[in-house]
N, C-alpha and C positions, 0 to 999 in steps of 0.2 A: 397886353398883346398889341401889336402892329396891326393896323388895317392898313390896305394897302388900294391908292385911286388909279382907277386907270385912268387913258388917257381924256374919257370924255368927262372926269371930275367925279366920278362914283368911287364908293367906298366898296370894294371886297372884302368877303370872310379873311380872316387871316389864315396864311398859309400852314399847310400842318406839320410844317416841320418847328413853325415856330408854336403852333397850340401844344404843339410833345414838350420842346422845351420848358416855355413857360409855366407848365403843368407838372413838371417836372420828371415824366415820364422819359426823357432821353436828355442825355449833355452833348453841349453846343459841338464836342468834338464827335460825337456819333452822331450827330443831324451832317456834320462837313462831308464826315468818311462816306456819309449813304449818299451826298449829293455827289461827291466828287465819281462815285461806283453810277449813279445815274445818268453823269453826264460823259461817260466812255463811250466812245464811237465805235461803230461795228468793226472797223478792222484793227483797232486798240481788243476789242473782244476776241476778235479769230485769233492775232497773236497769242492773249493771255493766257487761252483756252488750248494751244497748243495745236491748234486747227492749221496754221498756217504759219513761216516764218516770218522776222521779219523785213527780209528781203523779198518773201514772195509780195509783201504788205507794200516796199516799196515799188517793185516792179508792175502793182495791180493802180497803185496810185498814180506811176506815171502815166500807164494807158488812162488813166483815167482821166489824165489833162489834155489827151489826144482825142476822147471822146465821151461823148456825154453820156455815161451808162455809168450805174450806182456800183459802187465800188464791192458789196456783195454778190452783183449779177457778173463783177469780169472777173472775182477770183471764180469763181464758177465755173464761167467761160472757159477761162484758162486752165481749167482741172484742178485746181487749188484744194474746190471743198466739193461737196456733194450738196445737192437740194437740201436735204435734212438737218446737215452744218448747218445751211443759211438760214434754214427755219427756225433752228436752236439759236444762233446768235442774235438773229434780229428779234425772235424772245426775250434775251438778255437786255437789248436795248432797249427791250417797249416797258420796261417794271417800273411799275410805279415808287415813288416813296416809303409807303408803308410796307411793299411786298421786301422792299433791300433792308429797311429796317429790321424784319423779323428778320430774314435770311442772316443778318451780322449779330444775328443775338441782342441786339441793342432794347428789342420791346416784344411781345408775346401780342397775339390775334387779339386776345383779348382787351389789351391796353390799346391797339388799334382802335378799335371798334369804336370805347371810352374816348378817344381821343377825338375821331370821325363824329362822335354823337353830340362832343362839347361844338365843334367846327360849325354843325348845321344850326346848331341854337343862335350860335353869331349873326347877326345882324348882315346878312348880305350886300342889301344896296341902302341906301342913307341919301 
């Protein structure tokens, strides 16, 4: 496994997408698919979700270089979505690693769990 220093020369746990791997609990191409699904932006989720199109997506991003208001609060504004949308998509946004791994079928709570309990045994700082 990878440990990983930040920048003041400390060693971190290794991340868990690479303890799944290494462990053999997920392959390298369903650690990609769950990061690439973690790192979608809320109005890549409003479109996907069928919440919004994406032209409304365009037209909410221009205002949004007119002003500084998050690009969830002006489709809003704009009648786009409802409070409840935004709550739901900015949920979408906030998932963790292991919550998109179960959702893709990739690993079951349990193998979670196993994974998260090898993580905390790792040696944190060094």
């Amino acid at each position: 496994m990878v440990e990983h220093t930040d920048k003041n020369g400390f060693q971190d746990r290794p991340k868990l997408g690479e303890t799944l791997v290494s462990k053999g609990y997920i392959t390298e191409e369903a650690l990609n698919k769950a990061l690439a699904e973690q790192r979608t932006r809320l109005g890549e989720v409003l479109v996907k979700s069928n919440c919004i199109t994406a032209e409304q997506l365009h037209l909410a991003l221009n205002r949004q270089q007119k002003e500084s208001i998050k690009i969830g609060e002006i489709c809003r504004n704009m009648g786009y979505i409802t409070s409840e949308d935004l709550n739901w998509a900015l949920n979408r946004v906030k998932r963790r690693l292991g919550d998109i791994l179960i959702e893709i079928g990739a690993i079951n709570d349990d193998e979670l769990q196993q994974a998260l309990a090898l993580q905390t045994k790792s040696p944190k700082r060094t």
